[in-house]
C-alpha positions in Angstrom: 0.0 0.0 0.0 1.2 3.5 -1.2 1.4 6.1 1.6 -0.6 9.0 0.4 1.2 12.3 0.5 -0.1 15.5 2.0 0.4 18.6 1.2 0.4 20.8 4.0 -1.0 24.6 4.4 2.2 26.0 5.7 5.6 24.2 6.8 6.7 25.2 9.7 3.5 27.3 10.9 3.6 28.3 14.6 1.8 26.8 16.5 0.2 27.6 20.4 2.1 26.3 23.2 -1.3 24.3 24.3 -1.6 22.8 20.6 1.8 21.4 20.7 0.9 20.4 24.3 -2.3 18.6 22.3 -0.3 16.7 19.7 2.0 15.3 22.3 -0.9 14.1 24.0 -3.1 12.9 21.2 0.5 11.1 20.1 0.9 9.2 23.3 -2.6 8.3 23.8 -4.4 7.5 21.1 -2.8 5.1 18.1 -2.3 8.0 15.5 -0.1 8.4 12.8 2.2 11.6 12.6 0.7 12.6 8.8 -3.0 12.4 10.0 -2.1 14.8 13.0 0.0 17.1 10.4 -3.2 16.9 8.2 -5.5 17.5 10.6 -3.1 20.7 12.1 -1.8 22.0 8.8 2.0 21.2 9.1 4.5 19.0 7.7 5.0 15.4 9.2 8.7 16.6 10.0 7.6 19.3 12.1 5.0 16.9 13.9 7.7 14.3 14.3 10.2 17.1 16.0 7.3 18.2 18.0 6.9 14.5 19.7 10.6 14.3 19.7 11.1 17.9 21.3 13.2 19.0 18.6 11.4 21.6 16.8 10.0 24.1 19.7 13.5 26.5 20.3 12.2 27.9 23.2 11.8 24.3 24.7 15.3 23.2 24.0 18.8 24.9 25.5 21.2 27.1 23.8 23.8 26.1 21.3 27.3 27.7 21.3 26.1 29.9 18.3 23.0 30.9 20.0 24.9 31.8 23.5 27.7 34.1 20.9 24.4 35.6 19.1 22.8 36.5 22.3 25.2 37.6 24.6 28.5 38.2 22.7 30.3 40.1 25.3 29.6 36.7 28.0 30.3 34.2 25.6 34.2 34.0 26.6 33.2 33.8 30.5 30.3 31.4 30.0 32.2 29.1 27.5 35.3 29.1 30.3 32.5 28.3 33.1 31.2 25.0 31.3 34.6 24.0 31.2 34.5 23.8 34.7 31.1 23.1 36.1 28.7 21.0 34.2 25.2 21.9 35.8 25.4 24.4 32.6 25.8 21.6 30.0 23.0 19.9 29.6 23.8 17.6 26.7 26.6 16.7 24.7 26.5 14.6 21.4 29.7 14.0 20.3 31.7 17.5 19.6 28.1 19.6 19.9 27.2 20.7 23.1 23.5 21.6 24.4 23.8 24.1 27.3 21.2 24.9 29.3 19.2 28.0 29.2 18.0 28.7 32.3 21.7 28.5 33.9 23.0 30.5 31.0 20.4 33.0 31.8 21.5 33.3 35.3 25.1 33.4 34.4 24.7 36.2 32.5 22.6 38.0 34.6 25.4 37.7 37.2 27.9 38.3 35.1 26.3 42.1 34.1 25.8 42.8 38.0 29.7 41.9 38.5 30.5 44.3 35.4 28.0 47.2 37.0 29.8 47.0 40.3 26.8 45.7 42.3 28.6 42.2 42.8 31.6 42.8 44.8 34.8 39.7 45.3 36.3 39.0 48.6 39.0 40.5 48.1 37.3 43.9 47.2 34.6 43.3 50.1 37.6 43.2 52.4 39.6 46.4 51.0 36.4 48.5 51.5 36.1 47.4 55.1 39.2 47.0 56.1 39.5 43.2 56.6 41.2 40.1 55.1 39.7 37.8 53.0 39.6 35.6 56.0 37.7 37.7 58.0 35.2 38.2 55.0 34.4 34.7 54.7 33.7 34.1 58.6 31.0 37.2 58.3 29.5 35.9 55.0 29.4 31.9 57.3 27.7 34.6 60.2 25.0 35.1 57.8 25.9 38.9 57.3 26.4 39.3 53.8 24.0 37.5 50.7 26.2 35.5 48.9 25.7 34.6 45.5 27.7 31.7 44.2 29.1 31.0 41.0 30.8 27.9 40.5 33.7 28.3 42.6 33.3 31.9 43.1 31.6 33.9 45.6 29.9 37.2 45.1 28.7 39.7 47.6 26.4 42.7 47.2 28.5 46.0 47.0 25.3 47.9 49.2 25.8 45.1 52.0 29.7 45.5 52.3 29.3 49.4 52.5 26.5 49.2 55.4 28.6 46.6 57.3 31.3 49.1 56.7 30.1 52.3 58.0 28.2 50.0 61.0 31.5 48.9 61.8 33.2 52.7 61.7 30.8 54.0 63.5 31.1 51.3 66.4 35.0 51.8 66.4 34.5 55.7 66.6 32.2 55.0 69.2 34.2 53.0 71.4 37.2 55.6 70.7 35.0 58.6 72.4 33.9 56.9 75.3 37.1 56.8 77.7 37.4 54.3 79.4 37.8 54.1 83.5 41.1 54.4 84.6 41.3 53.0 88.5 43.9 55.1 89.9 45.7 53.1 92.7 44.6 53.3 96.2 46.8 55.0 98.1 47.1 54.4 101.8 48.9 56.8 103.4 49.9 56.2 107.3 47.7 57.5 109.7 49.4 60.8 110.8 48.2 63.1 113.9 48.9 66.7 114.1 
């Protein structure tokens, strides 16, 4: 038997969010073939078949390497460097092509413009303005002083937080300077002497 060919209204029409929700549902339950469902929604059998196989929505899947250099050119260096590292950014890899996932890359980069507008500060900077090692920055941030924002082995602190603690901490060291403290002047006991 011949399989009869359809010719669809459009190729690659767009199509709702809830109709591709419909063919992935009418797919898995009912025992329908991928051209009646492309017939019945005007579209190609590919683009059915890449619906099922989520391959065909973009906004479903992660970004590629030439999406993440499209998008955000000037974090592509510091993104590409970070996968190298951490993989909760990859999320698949087929062979030499890698899938990364857009949610983390979205994150990254939102981090990554906060660092460049000075809001996300370093430990080492954190502890210039208050006048502390890095040390002593990292016991406040395990206090619970500072919001920390982690990426991968990195950790960023918010550049309002550090000032406040700083002038807090000025202001209780002036403090203490002003008050004197009491001096106990020796007791003295001179012998009893009668006139």
């Amino acid at each position: 038997m011949k399989k009869k060919q359809i010719k669809p209204i459009s190729r690659h029409k767009d199509l709702t969010d809830e109709e591709v929700e419909s063919i992935r549902k009418i797919y898995q339950a009912m025992p329908i073939s991928q051209c009646d469902l492309a017939e019945t929604y005007g579209v190609s059998q590919s683009y059915i078949s890449g619906i099922i196989n989520r391959k065909m929505r973009k906004h479903e899947r992660g970004y590629r390497r030439k999406d993440i250099i499209r998008d955000y050119p000037e974090y592509a260096f510091r993104i590409f460097n970070f996968s190298r590292t951490k993989s909760s950014i990859v999320e698949k890899q087929i062979g030499t092509k890698i899938l990364y996932n857009k949610s983390e890359v979205d994150r990254l980069v939102s981090i990554f413009k906060l660092v460049d507008e000075g809001v996300l500060i370093d430990s080492t900077t954190a502890g210039n303005i208050i006048g502390v090692t890095r040390e002593r920055v990292r016991q406040y941030r395990e206090q619970g002083r500072f919001t920390t924002i982690t990426i991968g082995d990195r950790e960023y602190l918010y550049k309002s937080e550090v000032e406040q603690f700083s002038k807090m901490r000025t202001k209780k060291r002036i403090h203490k300077e002003a008050i004197p403290e009491k001096v106990q002047e020796p007791i003295m006991s001179f012998p009893h002497v009668q006139l």
